[in-house]
mmCIF file of the N, C-alpha and C atoms, coordinates in Angstrom:
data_MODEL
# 
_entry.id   MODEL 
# 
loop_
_atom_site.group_PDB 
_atom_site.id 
_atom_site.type_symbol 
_atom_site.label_atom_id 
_atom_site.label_alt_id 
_atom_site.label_comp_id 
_atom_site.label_asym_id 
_atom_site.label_entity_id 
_atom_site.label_seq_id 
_atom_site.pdbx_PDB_ins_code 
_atom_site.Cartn_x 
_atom_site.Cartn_y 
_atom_site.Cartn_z 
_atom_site.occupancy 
_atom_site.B_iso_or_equiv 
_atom_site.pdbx_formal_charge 
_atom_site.auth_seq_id 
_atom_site.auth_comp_id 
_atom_site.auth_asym_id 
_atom_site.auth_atom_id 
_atom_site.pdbx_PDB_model_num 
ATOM 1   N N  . UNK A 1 1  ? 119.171 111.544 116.107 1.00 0.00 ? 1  UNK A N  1 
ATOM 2   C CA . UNK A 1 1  ? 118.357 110.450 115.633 1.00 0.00 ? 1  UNK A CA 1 
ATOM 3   C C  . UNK A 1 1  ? 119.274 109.339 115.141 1.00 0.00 ? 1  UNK A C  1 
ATOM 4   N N  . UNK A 1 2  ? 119.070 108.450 115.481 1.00 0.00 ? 2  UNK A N  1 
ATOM 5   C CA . UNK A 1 2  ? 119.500 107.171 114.886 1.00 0.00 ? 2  UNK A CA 1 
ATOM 6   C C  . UNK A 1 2  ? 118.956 105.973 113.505 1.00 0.00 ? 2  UNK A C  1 
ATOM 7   N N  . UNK A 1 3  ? 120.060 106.004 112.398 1.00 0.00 ? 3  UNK A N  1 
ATOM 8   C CA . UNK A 1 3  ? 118.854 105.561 111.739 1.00 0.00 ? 3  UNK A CA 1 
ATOM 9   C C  . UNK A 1 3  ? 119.868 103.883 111.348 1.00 0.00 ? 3  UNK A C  1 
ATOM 10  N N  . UNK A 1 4  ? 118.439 103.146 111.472 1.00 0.00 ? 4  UNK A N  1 
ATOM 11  C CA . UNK A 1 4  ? 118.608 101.827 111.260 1.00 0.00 ? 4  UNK A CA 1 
ATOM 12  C C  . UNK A 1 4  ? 118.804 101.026 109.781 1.00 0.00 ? 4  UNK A C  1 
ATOM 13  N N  . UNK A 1 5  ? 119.176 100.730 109.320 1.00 0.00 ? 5  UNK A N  1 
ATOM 14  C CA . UNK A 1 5  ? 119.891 99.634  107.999 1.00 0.00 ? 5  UNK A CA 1 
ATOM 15  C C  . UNK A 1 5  ? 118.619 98.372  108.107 1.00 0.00 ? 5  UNK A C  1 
ATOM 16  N N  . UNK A 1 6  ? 117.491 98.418  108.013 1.00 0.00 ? 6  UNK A N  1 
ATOM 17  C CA . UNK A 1 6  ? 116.428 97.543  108.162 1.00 0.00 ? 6  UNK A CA 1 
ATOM 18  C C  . UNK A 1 6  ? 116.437 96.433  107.187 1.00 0.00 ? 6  UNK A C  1 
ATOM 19  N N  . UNK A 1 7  ? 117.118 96.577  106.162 1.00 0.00 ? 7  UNK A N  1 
ATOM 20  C CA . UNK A 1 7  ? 117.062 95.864  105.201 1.00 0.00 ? 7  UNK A CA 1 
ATOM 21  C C  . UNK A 1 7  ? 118.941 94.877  104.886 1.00 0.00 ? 7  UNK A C  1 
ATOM 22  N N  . UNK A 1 8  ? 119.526 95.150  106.192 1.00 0.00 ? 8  UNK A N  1 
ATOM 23  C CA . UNK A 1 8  ? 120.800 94.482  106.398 1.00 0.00 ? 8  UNK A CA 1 
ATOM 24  C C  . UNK A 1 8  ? 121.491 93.898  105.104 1.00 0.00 ? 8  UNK A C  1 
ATOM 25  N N  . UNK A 1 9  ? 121.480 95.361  104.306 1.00 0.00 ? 9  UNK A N  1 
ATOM 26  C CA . UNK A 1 9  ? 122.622 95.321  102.900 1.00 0.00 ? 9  UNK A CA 1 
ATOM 27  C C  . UNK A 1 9  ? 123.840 95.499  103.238 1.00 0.00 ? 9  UNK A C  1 
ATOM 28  N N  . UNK A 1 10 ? 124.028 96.224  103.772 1.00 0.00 ? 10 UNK A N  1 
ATOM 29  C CA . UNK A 1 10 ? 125.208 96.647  104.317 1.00 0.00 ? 10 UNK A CA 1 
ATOM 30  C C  . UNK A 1 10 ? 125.514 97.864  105.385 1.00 0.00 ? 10 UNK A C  1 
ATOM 31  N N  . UNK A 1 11 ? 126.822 97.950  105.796 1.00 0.00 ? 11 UNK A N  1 
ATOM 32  C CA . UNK A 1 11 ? 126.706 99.324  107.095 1.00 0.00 ? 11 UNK A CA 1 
ATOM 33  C C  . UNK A 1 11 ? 127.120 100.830 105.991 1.00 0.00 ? 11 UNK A C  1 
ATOM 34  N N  . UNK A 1 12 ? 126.606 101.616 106.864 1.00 0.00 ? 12 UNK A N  1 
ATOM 35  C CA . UNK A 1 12 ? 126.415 103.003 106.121 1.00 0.00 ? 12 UNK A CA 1 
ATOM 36  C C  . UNK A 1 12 ? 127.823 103.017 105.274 1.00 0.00 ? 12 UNK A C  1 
ATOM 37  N N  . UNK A 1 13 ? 129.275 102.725 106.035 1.00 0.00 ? 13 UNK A N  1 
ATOM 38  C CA . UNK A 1 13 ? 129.981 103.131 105.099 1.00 0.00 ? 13 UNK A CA 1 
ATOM 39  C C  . UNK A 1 13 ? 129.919 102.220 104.100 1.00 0.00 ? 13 UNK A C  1 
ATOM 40  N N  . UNK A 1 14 ? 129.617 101.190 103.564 1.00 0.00 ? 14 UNK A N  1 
ATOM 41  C CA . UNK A 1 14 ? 129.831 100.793 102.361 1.00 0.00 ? 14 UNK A CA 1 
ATOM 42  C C  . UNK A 1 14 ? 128.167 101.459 101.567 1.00 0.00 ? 14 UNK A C  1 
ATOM 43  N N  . UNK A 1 15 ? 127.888 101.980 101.608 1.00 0.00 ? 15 UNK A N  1 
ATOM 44  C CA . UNK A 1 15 ? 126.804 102.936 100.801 1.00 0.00 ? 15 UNK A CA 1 
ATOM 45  C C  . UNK A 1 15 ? 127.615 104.003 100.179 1.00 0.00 ? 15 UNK A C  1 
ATOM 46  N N  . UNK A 1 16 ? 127.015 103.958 98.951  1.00 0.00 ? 16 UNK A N  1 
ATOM 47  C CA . UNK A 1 16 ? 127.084 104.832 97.664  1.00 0.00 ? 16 UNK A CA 1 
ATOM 48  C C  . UNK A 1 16 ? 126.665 106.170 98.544  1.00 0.00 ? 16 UNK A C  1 
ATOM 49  N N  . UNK A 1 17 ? 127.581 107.441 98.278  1.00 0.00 ? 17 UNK A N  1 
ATOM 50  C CA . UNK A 1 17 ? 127.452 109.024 98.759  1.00 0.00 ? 17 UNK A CA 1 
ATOM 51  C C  . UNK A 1 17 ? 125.924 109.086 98.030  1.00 0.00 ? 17 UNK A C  1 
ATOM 52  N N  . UNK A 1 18 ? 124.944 109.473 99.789  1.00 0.00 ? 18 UNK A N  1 
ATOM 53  C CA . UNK A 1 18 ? 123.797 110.023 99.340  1.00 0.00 ? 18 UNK A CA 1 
ATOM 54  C C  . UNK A 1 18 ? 123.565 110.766 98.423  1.00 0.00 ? 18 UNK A C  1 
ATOM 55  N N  . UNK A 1 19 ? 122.625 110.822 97.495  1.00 0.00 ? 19 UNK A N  1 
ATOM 56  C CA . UNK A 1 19 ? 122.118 112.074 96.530  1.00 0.00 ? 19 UNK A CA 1 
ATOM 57  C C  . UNK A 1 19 ? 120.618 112.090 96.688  1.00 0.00 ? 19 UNK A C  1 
ATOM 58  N N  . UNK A 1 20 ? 119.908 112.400 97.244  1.00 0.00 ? 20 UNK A N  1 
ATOM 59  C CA . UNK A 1 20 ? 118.558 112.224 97.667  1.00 0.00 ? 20 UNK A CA 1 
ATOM 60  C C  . UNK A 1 20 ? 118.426 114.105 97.494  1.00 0.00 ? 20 UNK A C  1 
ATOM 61  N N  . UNK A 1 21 ? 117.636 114.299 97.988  1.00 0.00 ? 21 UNK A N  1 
ATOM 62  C CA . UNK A 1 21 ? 116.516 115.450 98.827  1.00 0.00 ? 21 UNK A CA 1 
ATOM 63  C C  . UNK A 1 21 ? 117.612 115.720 100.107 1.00 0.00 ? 21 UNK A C  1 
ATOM 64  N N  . UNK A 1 22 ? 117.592 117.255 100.310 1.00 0.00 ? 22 UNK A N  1 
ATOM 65  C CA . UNK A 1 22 ? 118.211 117.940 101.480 1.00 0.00 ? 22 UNK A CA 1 
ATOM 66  C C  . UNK A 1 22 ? 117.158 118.607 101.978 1.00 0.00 ? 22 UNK A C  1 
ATOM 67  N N  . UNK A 1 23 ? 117.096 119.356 102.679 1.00 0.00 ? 23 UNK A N  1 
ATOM 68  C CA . UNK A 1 23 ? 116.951 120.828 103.128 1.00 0.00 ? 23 UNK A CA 1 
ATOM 69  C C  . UNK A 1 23 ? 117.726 121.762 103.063 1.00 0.00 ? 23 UNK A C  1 
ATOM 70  N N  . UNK A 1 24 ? 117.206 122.731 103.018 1.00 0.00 ? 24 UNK A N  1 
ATOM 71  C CA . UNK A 1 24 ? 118.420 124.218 103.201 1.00 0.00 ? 24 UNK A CA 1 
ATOM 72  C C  . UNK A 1 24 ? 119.303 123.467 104.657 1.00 0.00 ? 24 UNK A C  1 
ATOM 73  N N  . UNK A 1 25 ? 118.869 123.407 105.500 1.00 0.00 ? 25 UNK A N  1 
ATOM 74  C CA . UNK A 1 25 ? 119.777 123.081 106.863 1.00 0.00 ? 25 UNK A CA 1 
ATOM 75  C C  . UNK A 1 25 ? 120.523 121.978 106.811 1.00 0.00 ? 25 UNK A C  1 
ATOM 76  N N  . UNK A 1 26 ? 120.088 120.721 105.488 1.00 0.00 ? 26 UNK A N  1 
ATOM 77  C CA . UNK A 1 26 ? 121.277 120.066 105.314 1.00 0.00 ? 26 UNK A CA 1 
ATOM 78  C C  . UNK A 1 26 ? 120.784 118.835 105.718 1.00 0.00 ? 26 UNK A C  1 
ATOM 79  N N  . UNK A 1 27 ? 119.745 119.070 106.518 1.00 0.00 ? 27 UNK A N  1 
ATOM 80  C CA . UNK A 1 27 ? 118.667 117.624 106.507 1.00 0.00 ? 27 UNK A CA 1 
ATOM 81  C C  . UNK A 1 27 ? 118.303 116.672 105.689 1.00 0.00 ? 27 UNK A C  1 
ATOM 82  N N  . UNK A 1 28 ? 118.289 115.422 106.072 1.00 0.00 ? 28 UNK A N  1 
ATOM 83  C CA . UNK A 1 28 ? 117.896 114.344 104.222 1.00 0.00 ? 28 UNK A CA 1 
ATOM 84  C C  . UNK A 1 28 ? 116.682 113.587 104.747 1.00 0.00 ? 28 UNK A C  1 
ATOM 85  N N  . UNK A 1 29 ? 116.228 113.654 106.148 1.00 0.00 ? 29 UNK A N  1 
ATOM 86  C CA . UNK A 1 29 ? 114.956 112.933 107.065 1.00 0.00 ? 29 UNK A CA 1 
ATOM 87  C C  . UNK A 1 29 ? 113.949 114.220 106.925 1.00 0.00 ? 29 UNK A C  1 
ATOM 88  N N  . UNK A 1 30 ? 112.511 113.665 106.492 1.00 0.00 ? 30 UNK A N  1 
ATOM 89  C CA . UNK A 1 30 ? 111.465 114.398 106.444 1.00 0.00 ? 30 UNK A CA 1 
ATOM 90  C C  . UNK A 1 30 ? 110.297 114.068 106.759 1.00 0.00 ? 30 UNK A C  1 
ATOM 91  N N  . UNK A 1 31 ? 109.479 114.401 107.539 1.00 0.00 ? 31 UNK A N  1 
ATOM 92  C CA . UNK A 1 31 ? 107.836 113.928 107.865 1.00 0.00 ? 31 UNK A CA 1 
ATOM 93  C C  . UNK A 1 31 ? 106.736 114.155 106.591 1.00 0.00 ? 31 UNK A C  1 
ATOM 94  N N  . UNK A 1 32 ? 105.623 113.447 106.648 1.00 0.00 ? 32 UNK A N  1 
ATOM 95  C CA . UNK A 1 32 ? 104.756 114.268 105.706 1.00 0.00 ? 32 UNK A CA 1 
ATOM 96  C C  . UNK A 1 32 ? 103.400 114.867 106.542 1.00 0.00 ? 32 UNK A C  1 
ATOM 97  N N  . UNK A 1 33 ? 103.437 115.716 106.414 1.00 0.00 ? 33 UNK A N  1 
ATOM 98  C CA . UNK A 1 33 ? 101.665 116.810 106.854 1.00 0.00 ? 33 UNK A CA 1 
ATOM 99  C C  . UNK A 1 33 ? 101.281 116.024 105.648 1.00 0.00 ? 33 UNK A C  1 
ATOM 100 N N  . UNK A 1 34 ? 100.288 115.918 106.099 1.00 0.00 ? 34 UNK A N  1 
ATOM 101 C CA . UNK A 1 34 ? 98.818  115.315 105.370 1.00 0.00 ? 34 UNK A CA 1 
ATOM 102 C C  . UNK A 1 34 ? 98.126  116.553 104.784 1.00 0.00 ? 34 UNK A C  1 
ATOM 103 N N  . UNK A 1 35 ? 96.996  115.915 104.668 1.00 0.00 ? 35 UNK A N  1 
ATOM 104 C CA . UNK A 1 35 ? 95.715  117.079 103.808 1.00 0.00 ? 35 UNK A CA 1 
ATOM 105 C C  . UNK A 1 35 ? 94.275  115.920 103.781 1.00 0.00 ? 35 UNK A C  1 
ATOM 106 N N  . UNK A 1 36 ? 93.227  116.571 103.554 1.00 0.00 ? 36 UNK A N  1 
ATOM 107 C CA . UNK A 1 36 ? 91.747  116.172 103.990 1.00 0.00 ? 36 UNK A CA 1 
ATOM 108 C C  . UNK A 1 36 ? 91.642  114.636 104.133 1.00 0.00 ? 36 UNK A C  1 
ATOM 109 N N  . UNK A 1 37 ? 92.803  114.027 102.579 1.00 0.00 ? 37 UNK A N  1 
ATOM 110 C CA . UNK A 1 37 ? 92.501  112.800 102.299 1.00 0.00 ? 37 UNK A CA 1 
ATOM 111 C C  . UNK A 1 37 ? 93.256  112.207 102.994 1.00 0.00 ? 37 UNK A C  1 
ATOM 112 N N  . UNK A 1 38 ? 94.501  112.261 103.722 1.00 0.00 ? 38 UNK A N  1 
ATOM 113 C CA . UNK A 1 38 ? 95.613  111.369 104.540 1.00 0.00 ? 38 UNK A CA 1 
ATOM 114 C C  . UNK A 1 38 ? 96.097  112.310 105.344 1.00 0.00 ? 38 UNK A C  1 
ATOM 115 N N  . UNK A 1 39 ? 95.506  112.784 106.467 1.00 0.00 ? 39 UNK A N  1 
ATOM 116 C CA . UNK A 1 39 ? 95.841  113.668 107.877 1.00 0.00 ? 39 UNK A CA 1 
ATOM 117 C C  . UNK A 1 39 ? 96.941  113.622 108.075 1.00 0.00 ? 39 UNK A C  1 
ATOM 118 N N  . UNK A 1 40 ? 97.744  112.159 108.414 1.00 0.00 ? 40 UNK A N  1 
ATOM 119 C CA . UNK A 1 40 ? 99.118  112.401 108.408 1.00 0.00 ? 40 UNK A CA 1 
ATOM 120 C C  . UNK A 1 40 ? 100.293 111.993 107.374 1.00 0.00 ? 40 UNK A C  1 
ATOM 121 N N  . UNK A 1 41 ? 99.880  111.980 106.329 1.00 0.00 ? 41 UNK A N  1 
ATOM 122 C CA . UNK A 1 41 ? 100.243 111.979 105.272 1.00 0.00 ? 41 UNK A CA 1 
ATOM 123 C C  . UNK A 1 41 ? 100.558 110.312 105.062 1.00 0.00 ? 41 UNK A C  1 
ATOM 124 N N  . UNK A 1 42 ? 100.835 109.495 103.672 1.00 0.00 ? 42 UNK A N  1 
ATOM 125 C CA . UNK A 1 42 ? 100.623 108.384 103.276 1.00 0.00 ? 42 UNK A CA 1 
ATOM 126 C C  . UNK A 1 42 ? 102.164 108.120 102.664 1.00 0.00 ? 42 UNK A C  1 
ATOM 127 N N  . UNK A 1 43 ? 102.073 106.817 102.506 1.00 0.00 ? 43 UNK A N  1 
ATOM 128 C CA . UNK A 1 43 ? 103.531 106.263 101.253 1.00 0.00 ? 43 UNK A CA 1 
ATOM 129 C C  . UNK A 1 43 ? 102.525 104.875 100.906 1.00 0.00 ? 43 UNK A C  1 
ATOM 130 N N  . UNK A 1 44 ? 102.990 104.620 99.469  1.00 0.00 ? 44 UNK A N  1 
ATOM 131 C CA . UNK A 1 44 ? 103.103 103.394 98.712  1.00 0.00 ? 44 UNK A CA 1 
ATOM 132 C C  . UNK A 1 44 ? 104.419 102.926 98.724  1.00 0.00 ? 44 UNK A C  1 
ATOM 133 N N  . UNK A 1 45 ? 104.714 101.544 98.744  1.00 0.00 ? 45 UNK A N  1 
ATOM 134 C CA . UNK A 1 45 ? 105.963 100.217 98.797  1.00 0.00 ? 45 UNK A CA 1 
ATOM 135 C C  . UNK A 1 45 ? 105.990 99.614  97.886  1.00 0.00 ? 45 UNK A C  1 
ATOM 136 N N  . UNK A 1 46 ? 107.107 99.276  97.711  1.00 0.00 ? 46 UNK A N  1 
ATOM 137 C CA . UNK A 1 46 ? 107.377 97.872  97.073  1.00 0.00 ? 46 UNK A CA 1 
ATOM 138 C C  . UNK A 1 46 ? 107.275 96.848  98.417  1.00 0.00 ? 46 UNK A C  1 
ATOM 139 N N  . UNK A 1 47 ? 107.374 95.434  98.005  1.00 0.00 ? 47 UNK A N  1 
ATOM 140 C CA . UNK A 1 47 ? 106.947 94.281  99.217  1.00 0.00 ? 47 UNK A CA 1 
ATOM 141 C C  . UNK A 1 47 ? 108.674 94.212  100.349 1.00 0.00 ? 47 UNK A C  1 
ATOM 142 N N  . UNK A 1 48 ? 109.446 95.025  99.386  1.00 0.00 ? 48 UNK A N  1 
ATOM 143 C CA . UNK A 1 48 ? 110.522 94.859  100.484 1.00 0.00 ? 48 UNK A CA 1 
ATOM 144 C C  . UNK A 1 48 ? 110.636 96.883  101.086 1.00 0.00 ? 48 UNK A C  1 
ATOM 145 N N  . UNK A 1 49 ? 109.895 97.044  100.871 1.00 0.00 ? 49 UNK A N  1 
ATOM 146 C CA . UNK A 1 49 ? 110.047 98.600  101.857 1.00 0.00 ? 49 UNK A CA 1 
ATOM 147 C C  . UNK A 1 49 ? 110.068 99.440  100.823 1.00 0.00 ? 49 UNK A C  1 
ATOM 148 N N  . UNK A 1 50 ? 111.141 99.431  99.962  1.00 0.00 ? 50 UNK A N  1 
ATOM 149 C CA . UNK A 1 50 ? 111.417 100.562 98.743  1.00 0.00 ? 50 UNK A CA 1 
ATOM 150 C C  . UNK A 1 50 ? 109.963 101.579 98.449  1.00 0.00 ? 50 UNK A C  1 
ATOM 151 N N  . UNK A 1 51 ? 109.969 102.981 99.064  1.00 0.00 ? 51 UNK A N  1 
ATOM 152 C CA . UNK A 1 51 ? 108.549 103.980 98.687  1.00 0.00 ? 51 UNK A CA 1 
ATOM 153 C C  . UNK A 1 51 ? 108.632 104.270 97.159  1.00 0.00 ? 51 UNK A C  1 
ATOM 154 N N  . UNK A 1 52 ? 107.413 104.186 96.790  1.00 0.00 ? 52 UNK A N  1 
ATOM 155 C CA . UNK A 1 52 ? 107.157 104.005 94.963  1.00 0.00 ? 52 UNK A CA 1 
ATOM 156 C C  . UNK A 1 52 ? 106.696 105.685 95.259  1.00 0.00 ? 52 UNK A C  1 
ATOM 157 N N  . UNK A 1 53 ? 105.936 106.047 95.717  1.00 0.00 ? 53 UNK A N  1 
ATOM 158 C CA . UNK A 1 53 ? 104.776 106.895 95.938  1.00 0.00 ? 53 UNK A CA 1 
ATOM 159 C C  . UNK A 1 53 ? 104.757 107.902 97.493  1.00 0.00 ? 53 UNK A C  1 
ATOM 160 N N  . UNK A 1 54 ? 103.949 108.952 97.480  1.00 0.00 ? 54 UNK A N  1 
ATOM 161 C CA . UNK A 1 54 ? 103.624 109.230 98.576  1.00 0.00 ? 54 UNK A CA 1 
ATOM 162 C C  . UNK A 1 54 ? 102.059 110.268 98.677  1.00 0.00 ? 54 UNK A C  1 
ATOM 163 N N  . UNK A 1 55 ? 101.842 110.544 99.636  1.00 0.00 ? 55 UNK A N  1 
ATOM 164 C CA . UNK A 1 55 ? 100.858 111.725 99.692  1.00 0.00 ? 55 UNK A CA 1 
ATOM 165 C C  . UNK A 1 55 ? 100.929 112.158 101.025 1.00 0.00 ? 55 UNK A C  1 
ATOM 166 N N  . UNK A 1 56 ? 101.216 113.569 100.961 1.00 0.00 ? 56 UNK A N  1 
ATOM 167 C CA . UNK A 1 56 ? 101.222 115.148 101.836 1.00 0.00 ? 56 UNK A CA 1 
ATOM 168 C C  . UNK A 1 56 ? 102.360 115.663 101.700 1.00 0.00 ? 56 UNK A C  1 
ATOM 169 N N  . UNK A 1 57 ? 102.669 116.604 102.032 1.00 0.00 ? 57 UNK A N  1 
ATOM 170 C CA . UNK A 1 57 ? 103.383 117.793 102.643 1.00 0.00 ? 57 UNK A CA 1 
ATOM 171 C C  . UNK A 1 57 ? 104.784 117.261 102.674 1.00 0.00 ? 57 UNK A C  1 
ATOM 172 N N  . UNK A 1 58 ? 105.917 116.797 101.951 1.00 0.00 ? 58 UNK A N  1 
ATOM 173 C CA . UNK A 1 58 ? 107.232 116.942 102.927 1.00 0.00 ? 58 UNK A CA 1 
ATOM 174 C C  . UNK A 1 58 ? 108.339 118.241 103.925 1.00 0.00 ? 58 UNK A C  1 
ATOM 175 N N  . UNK A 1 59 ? 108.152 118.078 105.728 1.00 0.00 ? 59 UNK A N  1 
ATOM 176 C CA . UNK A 1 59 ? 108.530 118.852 106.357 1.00 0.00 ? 59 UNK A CA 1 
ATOM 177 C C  . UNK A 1 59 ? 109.673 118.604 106.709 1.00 0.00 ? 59 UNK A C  1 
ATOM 178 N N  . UNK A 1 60 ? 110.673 119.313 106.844 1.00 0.00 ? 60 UNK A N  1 
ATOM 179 C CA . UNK A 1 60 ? 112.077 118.572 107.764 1.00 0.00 ? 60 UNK A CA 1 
ATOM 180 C C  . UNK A 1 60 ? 111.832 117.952 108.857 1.00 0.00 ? 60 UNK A C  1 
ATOM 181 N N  . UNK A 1 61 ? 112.558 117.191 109.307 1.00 0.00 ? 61 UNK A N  1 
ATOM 182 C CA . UNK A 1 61 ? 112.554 116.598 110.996 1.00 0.00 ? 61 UNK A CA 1 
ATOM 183 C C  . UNK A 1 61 ? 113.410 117.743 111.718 1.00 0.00 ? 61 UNK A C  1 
ATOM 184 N N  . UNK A 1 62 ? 114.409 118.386 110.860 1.00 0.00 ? 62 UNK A N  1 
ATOM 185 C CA . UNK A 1 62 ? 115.199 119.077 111.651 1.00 0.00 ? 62 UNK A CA 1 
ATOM 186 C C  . UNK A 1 62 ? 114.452 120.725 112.331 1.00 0.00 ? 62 UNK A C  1 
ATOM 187 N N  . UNK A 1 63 ? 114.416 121.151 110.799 1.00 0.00 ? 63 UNK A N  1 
ATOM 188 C CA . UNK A 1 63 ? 114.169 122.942 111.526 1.00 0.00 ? 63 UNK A CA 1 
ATOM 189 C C  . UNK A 1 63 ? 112.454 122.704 111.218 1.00 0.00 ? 63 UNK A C  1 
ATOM 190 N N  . UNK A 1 64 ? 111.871 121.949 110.415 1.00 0.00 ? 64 UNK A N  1 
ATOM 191 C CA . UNK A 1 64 ? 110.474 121.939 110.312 1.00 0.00 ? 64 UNK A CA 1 
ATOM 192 C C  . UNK A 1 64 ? 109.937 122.853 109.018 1.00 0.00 ? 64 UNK A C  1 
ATOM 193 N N  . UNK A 1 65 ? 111.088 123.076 108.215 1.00 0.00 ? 65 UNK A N  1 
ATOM 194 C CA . UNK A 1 65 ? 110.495 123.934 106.847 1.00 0.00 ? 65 UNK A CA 1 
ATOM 195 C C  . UNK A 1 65 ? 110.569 122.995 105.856 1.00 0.00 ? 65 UNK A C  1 
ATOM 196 N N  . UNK A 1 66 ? 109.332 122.988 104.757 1.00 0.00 ? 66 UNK A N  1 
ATOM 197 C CA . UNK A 1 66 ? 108.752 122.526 104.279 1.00 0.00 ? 66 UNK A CA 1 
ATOM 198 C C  . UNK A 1 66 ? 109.558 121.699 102.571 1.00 0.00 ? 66 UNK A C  1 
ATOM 199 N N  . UNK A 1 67 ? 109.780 121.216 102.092 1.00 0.00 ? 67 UNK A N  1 
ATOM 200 C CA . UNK A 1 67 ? 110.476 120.757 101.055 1.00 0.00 ? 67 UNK A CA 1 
ATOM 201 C C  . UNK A 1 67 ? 109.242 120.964 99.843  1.00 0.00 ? 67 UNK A C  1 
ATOM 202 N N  . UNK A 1 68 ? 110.316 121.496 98.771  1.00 0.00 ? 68 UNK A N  1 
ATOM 203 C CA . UNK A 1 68 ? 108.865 122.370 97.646  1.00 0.00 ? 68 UNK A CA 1 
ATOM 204 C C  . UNK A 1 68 ? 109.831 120.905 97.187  1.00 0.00 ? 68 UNK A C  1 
ATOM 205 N N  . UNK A 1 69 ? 108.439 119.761 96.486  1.00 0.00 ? 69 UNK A N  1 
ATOM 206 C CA . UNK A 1 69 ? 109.186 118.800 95.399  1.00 0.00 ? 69 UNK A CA 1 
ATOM 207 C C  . UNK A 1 69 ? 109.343 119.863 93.864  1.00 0.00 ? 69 UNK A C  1 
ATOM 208 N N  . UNK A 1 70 ? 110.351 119.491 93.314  1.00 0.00 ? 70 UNK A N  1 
ATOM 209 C CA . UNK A 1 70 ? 110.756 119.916 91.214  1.00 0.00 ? 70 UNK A CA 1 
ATOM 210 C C  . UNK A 1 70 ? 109.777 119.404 90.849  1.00 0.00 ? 70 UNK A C  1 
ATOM 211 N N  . UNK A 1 71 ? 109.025 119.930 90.266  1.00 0.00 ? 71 UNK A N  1 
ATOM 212 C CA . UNK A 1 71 ? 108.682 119.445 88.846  1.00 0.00 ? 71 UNK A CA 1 
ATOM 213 C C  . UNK A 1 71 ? 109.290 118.756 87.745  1.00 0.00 ? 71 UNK A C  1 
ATOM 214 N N  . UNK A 1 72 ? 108.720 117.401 87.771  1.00 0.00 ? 72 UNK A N  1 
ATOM 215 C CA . UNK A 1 72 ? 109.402 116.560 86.947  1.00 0.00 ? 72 UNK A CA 1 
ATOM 216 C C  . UNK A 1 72 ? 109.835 117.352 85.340  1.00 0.00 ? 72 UNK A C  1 
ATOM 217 N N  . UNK A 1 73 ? 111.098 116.972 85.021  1.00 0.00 ? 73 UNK A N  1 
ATOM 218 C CA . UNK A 1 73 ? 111.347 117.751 83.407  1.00 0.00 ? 73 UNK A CA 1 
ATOM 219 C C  . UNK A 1 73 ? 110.798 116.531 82.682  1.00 0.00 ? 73 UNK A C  1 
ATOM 220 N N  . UNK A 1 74 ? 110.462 117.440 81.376  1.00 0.00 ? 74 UNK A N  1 
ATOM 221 C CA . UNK A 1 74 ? 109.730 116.561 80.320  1.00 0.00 ? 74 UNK A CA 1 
ATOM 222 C C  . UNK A 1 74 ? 110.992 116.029 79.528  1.00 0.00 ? 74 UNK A C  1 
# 
């Protein structure tokens, strides 16, 4: 997969070392499965792209197993 810089800040190497969400397989790209209310699952934005929000399921793109989100600490 190829992924695009849409927002032309800069090229990958001048980006700060990811710390996001993995998968066990090492994956950081994920789909969302939906549920009754958003079939294929939803995101909220900011007006320049940035996701505030989401709703369904996060799955890998890679092996297709499922990402359990943490529970936020108090």
């Amino acid at each position: 997969m190829n992924a695009i810089n849409a927002d032309e800040r800069g090229t990958e190497a001048a980006q700060p070392a990811y710390d996001g969400a993995t998968c066990g397989c090492g994956e950081a790209w994920f789909v969302l499965d939906g549920d009754s209310t958003a079939p294929n699952g939803a995101v909220c934005m900011t007006k320049d792209g940035v996701v505030t929000g989401y709703a369904g399921k996060p799955r890998c793109m890679s092996c297709g197993r499922r990402y359990e989100v943490e529970a936020a600490k108090a």
